[in-house]
Every structure is written in C-alpha cells, then in structure tokens.
N, C-alpha and C positions, 0 to 999 in steps of 0.2 A: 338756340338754347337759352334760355331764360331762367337766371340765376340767382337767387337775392342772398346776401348774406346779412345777418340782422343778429352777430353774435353780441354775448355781452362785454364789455369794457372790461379788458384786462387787468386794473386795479380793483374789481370787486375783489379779487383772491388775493392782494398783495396791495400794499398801502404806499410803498415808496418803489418799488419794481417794474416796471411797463415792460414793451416787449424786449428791450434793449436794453437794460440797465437801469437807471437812476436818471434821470432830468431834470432841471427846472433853473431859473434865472441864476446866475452864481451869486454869493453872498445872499442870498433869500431862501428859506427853508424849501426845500430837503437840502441843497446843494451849499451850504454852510459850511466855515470850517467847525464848528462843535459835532454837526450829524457824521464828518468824515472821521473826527477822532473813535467818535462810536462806532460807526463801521468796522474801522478799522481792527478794534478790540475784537467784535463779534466775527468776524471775518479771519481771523487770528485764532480766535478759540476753535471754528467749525474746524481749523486745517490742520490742528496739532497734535499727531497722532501716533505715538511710538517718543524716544526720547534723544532723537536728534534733534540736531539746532536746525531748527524751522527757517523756510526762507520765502518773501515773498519778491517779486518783480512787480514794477511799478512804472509805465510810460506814462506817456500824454501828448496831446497835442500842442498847437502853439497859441491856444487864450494866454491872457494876461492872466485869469482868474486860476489857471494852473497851479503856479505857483504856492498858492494860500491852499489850496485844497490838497496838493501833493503831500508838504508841508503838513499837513493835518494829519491827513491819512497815518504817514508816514510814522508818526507819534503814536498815534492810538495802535497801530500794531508793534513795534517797539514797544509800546506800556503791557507787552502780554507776553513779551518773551521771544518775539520775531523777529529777524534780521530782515532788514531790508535794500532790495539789490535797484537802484536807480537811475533807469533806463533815459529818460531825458526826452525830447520831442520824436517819437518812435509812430509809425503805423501801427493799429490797430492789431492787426496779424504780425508783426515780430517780436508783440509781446507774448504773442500766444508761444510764438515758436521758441521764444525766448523762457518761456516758462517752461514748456516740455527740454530744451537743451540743457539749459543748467539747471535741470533736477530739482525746479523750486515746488514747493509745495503749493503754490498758488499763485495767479497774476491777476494785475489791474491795470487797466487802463483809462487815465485821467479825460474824458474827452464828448462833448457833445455832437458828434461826427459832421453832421449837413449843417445843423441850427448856427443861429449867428453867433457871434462873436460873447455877446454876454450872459449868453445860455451857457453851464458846462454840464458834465455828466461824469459817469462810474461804470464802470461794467466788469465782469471777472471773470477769470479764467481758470479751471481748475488743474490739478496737475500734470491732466492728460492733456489740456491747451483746447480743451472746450470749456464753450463758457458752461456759467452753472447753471444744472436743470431748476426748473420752479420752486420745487421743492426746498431745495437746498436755500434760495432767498425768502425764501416765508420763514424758514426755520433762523436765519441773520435776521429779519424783520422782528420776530418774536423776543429773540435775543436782547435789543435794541429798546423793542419797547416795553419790556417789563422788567428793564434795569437789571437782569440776569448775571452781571459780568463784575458789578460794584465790589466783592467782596473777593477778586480775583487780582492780584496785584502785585506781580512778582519784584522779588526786590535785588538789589547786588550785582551780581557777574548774570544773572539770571533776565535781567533787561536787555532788550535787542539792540541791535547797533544797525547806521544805512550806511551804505559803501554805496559811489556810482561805480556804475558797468563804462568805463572811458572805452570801449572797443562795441559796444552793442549795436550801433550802427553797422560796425564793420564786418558782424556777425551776421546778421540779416542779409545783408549785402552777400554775399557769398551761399547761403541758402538760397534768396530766389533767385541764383545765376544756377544753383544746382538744377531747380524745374527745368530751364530748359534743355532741350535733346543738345547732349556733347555735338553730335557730326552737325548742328546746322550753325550758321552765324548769323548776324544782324549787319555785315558789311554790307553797305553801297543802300540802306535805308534809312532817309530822313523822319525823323517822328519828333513832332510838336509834344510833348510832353505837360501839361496843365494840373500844380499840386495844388492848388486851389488857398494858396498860401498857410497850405496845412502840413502835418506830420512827418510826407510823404519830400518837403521840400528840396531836401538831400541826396535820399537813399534812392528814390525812384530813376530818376534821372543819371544816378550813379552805376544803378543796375542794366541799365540801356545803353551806356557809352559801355563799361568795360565789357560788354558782349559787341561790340563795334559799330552801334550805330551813330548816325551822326544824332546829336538830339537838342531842339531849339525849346529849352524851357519857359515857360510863363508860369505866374501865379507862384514864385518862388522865394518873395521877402515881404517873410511874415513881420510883422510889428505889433501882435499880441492882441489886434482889432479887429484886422484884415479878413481873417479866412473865411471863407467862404462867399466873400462880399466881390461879386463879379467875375468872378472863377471858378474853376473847378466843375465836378459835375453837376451842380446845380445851375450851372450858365453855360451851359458846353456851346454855346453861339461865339463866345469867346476864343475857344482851342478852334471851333469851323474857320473862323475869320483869319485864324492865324496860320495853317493848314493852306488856304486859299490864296493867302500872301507868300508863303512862302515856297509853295509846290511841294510840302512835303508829300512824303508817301501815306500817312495817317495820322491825325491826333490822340492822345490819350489822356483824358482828363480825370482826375481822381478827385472825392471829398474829402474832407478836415481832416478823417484820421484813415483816409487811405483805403477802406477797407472796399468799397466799392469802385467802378468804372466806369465812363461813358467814351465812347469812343468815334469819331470822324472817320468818314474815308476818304479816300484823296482828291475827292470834288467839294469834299466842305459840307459834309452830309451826314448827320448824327446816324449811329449806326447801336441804338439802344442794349440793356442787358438781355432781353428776349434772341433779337438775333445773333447777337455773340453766342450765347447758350448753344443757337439754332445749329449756326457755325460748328461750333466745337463738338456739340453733341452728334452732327452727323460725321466726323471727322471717325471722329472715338467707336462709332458705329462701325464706321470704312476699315478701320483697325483692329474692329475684333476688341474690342477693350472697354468697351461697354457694357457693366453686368446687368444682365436681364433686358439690356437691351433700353433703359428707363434712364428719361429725365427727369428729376423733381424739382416743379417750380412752386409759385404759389396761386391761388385763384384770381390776381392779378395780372398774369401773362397773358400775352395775347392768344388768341386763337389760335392762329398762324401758327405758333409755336409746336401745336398738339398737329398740326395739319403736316407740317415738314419732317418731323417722327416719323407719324407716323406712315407716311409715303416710302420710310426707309424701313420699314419694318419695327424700328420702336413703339416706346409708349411715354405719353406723358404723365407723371401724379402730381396729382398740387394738393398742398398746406396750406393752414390760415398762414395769413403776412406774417416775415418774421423771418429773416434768415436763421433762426436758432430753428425754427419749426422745420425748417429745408432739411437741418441739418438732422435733426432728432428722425428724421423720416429716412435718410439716408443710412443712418447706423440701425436702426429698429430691422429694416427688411436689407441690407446688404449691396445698396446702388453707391454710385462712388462721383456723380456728376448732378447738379444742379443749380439753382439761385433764383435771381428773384427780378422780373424786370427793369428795378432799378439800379442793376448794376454789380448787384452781391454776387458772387459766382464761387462755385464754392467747388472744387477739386479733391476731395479725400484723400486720393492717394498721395496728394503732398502738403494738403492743408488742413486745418483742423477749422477754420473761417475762414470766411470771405475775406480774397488778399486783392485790390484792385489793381496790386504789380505783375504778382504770380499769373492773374486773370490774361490780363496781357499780352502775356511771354504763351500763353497757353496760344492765344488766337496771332499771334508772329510767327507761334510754328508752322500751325495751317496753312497760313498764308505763305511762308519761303518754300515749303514742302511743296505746296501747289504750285506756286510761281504766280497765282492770283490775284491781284489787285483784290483790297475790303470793300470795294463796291460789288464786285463780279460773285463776291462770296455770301455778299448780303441776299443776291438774287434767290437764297434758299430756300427765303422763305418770303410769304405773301403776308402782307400786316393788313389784319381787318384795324377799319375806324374804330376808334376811340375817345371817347369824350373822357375829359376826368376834372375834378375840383375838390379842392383841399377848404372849408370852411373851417375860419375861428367859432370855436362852441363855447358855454356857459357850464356847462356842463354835461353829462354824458349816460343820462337813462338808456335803457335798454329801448331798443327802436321801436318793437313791438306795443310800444305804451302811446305812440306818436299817431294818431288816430291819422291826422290829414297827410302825415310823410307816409307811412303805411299804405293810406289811397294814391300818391304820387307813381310810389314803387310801384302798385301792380296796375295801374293806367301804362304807364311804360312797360312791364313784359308785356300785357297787350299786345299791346303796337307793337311790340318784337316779335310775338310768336316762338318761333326756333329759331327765328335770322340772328340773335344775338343774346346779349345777359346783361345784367343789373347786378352791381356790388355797395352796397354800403356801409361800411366801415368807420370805425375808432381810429385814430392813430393811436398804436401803443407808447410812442413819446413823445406828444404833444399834444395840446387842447385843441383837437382839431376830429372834425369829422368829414372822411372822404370818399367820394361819389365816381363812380365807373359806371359806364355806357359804352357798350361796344355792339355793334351793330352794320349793314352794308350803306347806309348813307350818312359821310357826315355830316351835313347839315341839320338834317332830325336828330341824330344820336346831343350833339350842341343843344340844340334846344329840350330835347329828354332828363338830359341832366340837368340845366337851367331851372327845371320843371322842380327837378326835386332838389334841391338846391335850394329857391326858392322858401320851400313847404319845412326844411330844415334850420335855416334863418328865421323866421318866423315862430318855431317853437324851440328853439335851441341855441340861437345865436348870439356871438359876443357882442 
C-alpha cells in the first residue's frame, strides 16, 4: 500500500497554534512574556460565561523559562477578572484532570513537552479537560491580534487573585491509582521508571510504589535545563540500560510533561506506543470492552498494528498526526481506545489526554492479569520496517509545489507497489519536515527515505 500524505502546514489557518499548542524558543516571540499576558486576557474572556468567579488552572513543566511565562500568563488572566488556581510542576494530563475536578472554567499547561530545555510552550484545556478544538484558538488568535480586549479592564474587588493548589500533586496521585483494577497489585514488580527530568518527576514514581512496586527511578533532578537531555522518551536507550543493569521486570520512560510513554521489557528492549496500543487493544477486545471493536491511531502507526486488530476481529482508523486528532475521532463516532506511535495513548473512559502514567498502569494490568512477561506480550504483533527522518526546514510550502521532492515521492511508491507506503509531513510544532518509509526490506526502505530527504534539503532546507 502506497500512501503519500502531502497536507498543508497547519499554521496556514492559525498564526501562533500548531498542532499542540503554542511553541517556539522562550523569551523570543510567540513564547514571550508580553504575548502570554495577551493570552492570557483573550483566553479569559473566551471562558467567562454566566456570573460566577471564574477559575482558571495553570501547570508546567520544569524549564527555567517557566517561571516568566507562568508569571505572565497569570496576570493577563487576573487583569480580566479570573482567579487563578496554581498547580506548580504537574503532567500534562493532571491539569486536564485537574481542571475537570475543581470545576475550573479552563486549564493551561506551561510546557514544551519533548523539545529541549530553551524551547517552552502553552496549550489549554477546556472545561471538560479537552484541549481546545481549532476553532476556538483562531477565535483567541483573532482576539490577540486586533487588540480586541484594550477597552476591557475590570477594576476593584472585580480583579482576579492566584492561590497555589499545595495538595495538587497529591490529587493526581490518587486519580491515577483509581485507573487501575482494585483486585490487582503491583507487589513483587521491579520497574525502572524514567521522568525524563520532566513534570512527571514526583507523581509518576509515587503512583507506582503506593500500588506496591518496587520502582528504581532515573531522570528525576530536574535543574530547570535538564529535561529531556538524555532521558526520557526521547532516549529510551537509557531506561533499556538501566532495566538490563538492574533485572528489573520493565522500564517506563516518559517526556517533559508526562503526557506520553515509551516503554522496555525485561530484556532491555524498547517496546514502542504501536505495540502497547497493540497490547492493550487486543486485551480490551478479550474483554468485551471495546466499542465497535476499533483502534484509532494515526497514519503514522505501523502496519502491524492494523494486521494484529485485525486478526482479532477489530479495526484500525487513523487521523492526521496529532493526539487532539485521535481524540476528536474518538468522541465524533463513539470508540473509547487509541494514540499515536509515539507514545500518546489515550483511554476515554478515564482520560480526557494522553496520560504516559495512566498509559502504563493500563498495560501492568495486562501484564499481572496474564502473568506475562512485556516481551511475550509484544509477540502480538509483527512490526514492518521503517525508515523515518525529521529534517530542519526553512520554511514549509505546500509539498505539491516541490517539483523534484514530488518525483522522489512517487519513484519510491514505485518501488513499493502495495508492499508498503510513503508519509511526508509537517511537524505541527516545530520547523521540521518528516519523512516515513515503511516497506519489507530495510535496507531499501533507509535508503528510499534518504532519497527524499535528500530532494527535501535541497529545496527546503535549514
């Protein structure tokens, strides 16, 4: 099957939005603190609706640059009449959850998830503890950029006040002990834990001993540079090694803000978000608890994935990239299970996002339930080859305009025929454009992408 995907760049519709929120180096425009006071405002008016005292939640990760933009935010919704509830270095998902729990009118989370250390980010959460559909950030973009809000200025007892949440931690913590099943335990299981000296440094590792396991953490002292610099799921060769050294029974290595997973088995052996999916998804089958019987991932997952489905009777549906996209596909037709290769995995019926803890606790259950070993569970599914490459770009025309990358792309379906597929893509938060090759040999599939890669560099490259 030979696939090309050749969409447009998801900032033609949205100027500061990608697929995740907001990006770009801290203290440099968009990621400023002047644009977060704005925000903030605009982001304050969209939620204020009836005439109670409005409330928003506010996490972040553990940048240094946190602070300044927290700080920011935090004023510009304050100057609109908003109280603000301040959550402190939190996962990604216990703001969400945190926002649905205390009945706040909206949440944010301060945090550039994978990116290094002097990149940060924004992303929000709406009352229900999903993030906000399209719509609703072009309508905040609009706000923003035609100074809409100047004349709006409430004054007196009518200005908002922040109070920190000192227990929010310990809230979270107790939610995703609720995911997993009362009748199982995690006694007499060692697990490598890897927060990637992100968000997650605390609570994760908290949530895995008070369920009884033993748990050897790495990647857990942040110093406000760190994250994601040789840890976490961006380096999972790390949590393998450490897994290996120590005989545990699995690793689990999470990003900057938690919200994704990558996970070892007990040989030292990355064991990706496809086949976790794979895992959990035929589980959920075996149970009967599977509506409609359907995964949704995105046109990124492997093959394999749609092949071990649907051997059980399921079905696979994929979305463009984007765990918002998983999710908006998930609530549109009524499925309750899917994510994203790289890790996002997404549970409806206890999550609102991708929670790389909850993710977890979800594939421990399988696992003690079976009595399994995560190698023996990996045997699900069969992974076709894949080649893949993330290139720095200049900027991000529509592909179709690329006369010689265009002849790259369909020289490789070619030579693919139906054995495989071609993906080329945008990153929606970052300047980067990225290349998929998946096919039965890799040696050619390596050099397929190389191809167009190449041909990419060449007309597009930083």
């Amino acid at each position: 099957m030979a696939v090309r995907l050749t969409e447009k760049p998801a900032e033609t519709a949205r100027k500061l939005f990608g697929t995740d929120g907001i990006r770009g180096v801290a203290n440099v425009y968009p990621m400023t603190g002047e644009l977060m006071l704005k925000l903030g405002r605009a982001v304050a008016h969209m939620v204020k609706r009836g005439n109670h005292r409005h409330r928003i939640v506010i996490g972040k990760d553990t940048r240094v640059s946190g602070y300044m933009l927290e700080t920011a935010l935090a004023s510009g919704l304050c100057s609109m009449g908003v109280d603000v509830l301040l959550c402190g270095p939190l996962p990604t998902p216990a703001i969400s959850q945190l926002t649905v729990s205390m009945r706040a009118d909206a949440g944010a989370v301060i945090s550039a998830s994978h990116n290094p250390y002097q990149d940060n980010g924004i992303k929000f959460f709406s009352a229900d503890g999903f993030k906000l559909p399209d719509e609703m950030e072009a309508d905040i973009e609009d706000l923003i950029a035609n100074d809409k809000l100047h004349h709006l200025r409430p004054t007196a007892t009518s200005i908002g006040k922040a109070f920190r949440i000192d227990d929010a931690a310990g809230r979270y913590i107790v939610y995703a002990k609720s995911t997993f099943p009362r009748h199982l335990t995690l006694e007499g299981l060692t697990i490598v834990v890897d927060t990637a000296h992100g968000a997650a440094y605390r609570v994760a590792p908290a949530v895995l001993q008070e369920l009884g396991a033993k748990v050897i953490v790495i990647g857990n002292t942040p110093d406000g540079k760190n994250i994601n610099r040789g840890f976490g799921a961006l380096h999972p060769e790390t949590m393998c090694k450490a897994v290996k050294k120590t005989g545990a029974h699995l690793g689990i290595a999470l990003d900057g803000d938690a919200d994704r997973l990558i996970v070892s088995d007990e040989k030292g052996n990355v064991v990706d978000g496809d086949a976790v999916m794979a895992i959990c998804g035929l589980d959920l089958i075996r149970r009967k608890l599977l509506p409609k019987k359907t995964v949704v991932s995105t046109v990124m997952s492997n093959l394999g994935l749609d092949q071990a489905i649907s051997k059980a009777g399921g079905r696979v549906v994929r979305t463009r990239v984007g765990d918002r996209y998983v999710v908006e596909e998930m609530r549109r037709n009524g499925y309750s299970f899917g994510g994203e290769q790289s890790g996002h995995l997404l549970f409806l019926d206890s999550s609102t996002t991708g929670d790389g803890t909850v993710a977890a606790l979800a594939l421990l259950a399988v696992m003690v339930e079976s009595g399994k070993p995560i190698s023996e569970l990996a045997k699900c599914m069969t992974v076709f080859p894949q080649a893949q490459l993330g290139l720095a770009v200049s900027s991000k025309p529509e592909l179709g305009s690329l006369p010689a990358v265009m002849n790259a792309i369909r020289d490789v379906e070619k030579k693919l025929g139906k054995t495989g597929r071609v993906l080329v893509r945008y990153s929606g938060t970052e300047p980067k454009v990225r290349v998929l090759v998946e096919g039965p040999d890799q040696k050619a599939i390596d050099g397929y992408a190389a191809q167009i890669g190449s041909e990419l560099k060449k007309a597009i490259g930083a």
